[in-house]
C-alpha positions, 0 to 999 in steps of 0.5 A: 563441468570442467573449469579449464584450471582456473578457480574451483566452482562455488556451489550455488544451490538452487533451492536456496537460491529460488527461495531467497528470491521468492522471499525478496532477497535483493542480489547483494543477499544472494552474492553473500549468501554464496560467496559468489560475484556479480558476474558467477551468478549471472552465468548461473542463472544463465547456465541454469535458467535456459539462457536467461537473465538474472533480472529475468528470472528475480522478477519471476520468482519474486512474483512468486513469492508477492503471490504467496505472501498475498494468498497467506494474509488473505488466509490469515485475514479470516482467522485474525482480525489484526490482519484482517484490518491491516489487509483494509487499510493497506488494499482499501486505504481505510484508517483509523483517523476519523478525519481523513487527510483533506485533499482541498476537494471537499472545502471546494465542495462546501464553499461552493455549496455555502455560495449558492446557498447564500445566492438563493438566500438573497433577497429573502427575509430569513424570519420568514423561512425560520420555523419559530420566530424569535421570542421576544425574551430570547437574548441567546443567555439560555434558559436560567429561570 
């Protein structure tokens, strides 16, 4: 294409250009990587794209690019375990920790059940529901001889 005697093209190659996308390069990337402007490689990616816009066309290959990544740790995850566990606690919130971050929602729980427990309690003589009555040698010191 003829430039009309301003300054000669940047080559953009598209190859390299689909691909930075693909793995998430963000625009800063990609003006450095050609040496262009905001504006050359909207026009582009206009010229190049059929008319459409540079978000438009980033949000489609990067889409892309999420897909594949997803597609090679899912095959990963069945020849290694590391990935495997990261793919567990990053898609199904599993964790390490044996005491999961309390959300308020399970003290709720245990003190309501605490409080009908003790409601179905009242009134009723424990000793009675205990299966062995307390011997009268146990003063809670163990067993010691």
């Amino acid at each position: 294409m003829d430039n009309n005697g301003g300054r000669p093209r940047k080559e953009i190659n598209r190859e390299v250009f689909e691909t930075m996308l693909e793995y998430q390069a963000p625009m800063s990337e990609v003006l450095a990587r050609f040496e262009v402007s905001r504006n050359t490689i909207r026009s582009w990616v206009r010229e190049n794209y059929d008319g459409r816009t540079y978000e438009e066309v980033a949000e489609s290959l990067q889409s892309k690019g999420l897909l594949s990544l997803r597609s090679a740790l899912f095959s990963q995850a069945r020849r290694n375990a590391a990935v495997a566990i990261f793919l567990a606690k990053n898609l199904l919130g599993m964790s390490d920790d044996p005491h999961p971050v309390d959300t308020g929602e399970e003290r709720k729980e245990f003190a309501s059940a605490i409080k009908a427990a003790t409601k179905a309690l009242s009134g009723m003589d424990i000793a009675s529901i205990a299966d062995v009555p307390p011997s009268d040698d146990d003063h809670g010191e163990g067993n010691d001889g």
